[in-house]
N, C-alpha and C positions, 0 to 999 in steps of 0.2 A: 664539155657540154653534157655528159653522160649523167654529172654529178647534179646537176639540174631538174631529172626528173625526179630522182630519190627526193632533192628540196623541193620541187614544186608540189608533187605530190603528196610531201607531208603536213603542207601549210594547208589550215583548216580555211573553209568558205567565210570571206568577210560580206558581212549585209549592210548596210546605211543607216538600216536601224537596228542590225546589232550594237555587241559589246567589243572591246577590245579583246584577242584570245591572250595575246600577250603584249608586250609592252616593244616598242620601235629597236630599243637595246637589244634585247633577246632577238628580236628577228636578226639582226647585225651578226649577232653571234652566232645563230644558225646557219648564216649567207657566210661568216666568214671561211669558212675549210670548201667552200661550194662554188665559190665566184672568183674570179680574176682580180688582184691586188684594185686594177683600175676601177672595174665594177664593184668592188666594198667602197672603196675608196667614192667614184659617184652615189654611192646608197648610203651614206656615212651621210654626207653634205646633200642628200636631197631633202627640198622642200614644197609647198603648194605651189610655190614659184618658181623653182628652177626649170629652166629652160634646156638643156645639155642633157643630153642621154637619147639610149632609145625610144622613139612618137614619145620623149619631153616637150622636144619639141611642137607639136602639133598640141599637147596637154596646154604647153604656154601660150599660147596664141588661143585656145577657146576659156585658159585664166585671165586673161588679161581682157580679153574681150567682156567677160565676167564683171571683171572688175570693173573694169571702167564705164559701162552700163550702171552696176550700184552707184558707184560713184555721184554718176550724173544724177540718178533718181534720186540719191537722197537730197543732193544741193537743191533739187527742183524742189522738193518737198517742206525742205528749210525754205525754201523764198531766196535762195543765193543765186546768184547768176554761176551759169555756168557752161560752158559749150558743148553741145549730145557731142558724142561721141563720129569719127566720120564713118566706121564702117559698122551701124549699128545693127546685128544681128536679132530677128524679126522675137526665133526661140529666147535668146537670150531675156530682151525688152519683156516679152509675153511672162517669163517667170518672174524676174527682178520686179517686174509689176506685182507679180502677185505676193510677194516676200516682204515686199513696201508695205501691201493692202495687209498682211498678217498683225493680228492684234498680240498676238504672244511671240517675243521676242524667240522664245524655245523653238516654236516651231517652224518661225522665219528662216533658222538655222537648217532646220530638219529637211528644209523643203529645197534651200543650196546644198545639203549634203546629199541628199536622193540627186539632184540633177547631174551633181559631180562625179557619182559614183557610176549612172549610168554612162555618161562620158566615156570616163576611163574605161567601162564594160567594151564601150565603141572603139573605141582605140585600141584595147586588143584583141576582140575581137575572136581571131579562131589562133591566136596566139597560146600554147599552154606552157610548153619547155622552152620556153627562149627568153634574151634578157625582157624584149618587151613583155612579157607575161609578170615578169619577176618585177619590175620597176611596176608596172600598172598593181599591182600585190602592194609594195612598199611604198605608190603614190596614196592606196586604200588606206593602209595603215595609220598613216600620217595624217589623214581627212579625222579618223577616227581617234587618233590620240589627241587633235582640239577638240574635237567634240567632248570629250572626260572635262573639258573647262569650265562644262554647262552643269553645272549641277541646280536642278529645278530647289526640292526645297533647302539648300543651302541660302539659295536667293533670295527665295521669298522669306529665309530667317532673318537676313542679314536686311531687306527691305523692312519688314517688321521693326527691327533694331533702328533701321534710321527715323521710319516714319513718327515711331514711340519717341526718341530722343528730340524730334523735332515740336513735338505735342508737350513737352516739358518746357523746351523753351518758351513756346508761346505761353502755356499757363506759367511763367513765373513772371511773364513781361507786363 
């Protein structure tokens, strides 16, 4: 455990709306000579979903609950049938509303990753050198290495490119 604060305390502060400081690999490499073959080995295979680990558990149960909230709102929104969920959390409905009601895709994003990020804040809590501490660290990381997916004007280049190619066909029809 001793090897834990040297690691905790060299990992810099992740925000929701920062950057990545380093890439998921690197933090691996850093965890590896500092953590127990089984703890790399669960940070190796963790994801937004996994469930196993230290408060993973508890992270899985308010993802899922997440989830399955979106889920529903968007079917409602398409006009699909589809059944609410049975243990519909009041927070969850109140934001997943509001991410529906968001007109820019980007920000929809931004306003699940702000929610997540507090979360996992919740989850550990007054945790600093312990594996909970470390996992809620490498549950961050991993929120923010999909976020690097969104790139704002890549999209709107590549929207450009279709909506131009689509404006060709119609003027040659």
């Amino acid at each position: 455990m001793s090897s834990y604060y040297y690691l905790m305390s060299s990992l810099p502060m992740l925000k929701a709306d920062g950057e990545m400081p380093f890439s998921y690999d690197a933090f691996l490499r850093m965890c590896s000579g500092n953590v127990s073959p089984a703890r790399y080995q669960m940070l190796e295979n963790l994801t937004a979903a996994s469930s196993e680990g230290p408060m993973v558990s508890q992270w899985a149960k308010f993802y899922g609950t997440l989830n399955e909230e979106l889920v529903y709102q968007r079917n409602q929104k398409l006009g699909r049938p589809c059944q609410a969920p049975n243990n519909r959390d009041s927070d969850a409905v109140r934001i997943i509303t509001a991410v529906m009601n968001e007109k820019n895709p980007l920000e929809a994003e931004k306003i699940l990753l702000t929610l997540q990020f507090q979360k996992l804040d919740e989850l550990v809590n007054m945790h600093y050198f312990d594996d909970c501490a470390l996992v809620g660290y490498a549950m961050k990381l991993k929120l923010l290495e999909r976020k690097t997916v969104f790139r704002q004007q890549e999209g709107k280049a590549e929207l450009g490119r279709i909506v131009d190619g689509l404006q060709q066909q119609i003027m040659n029809m």
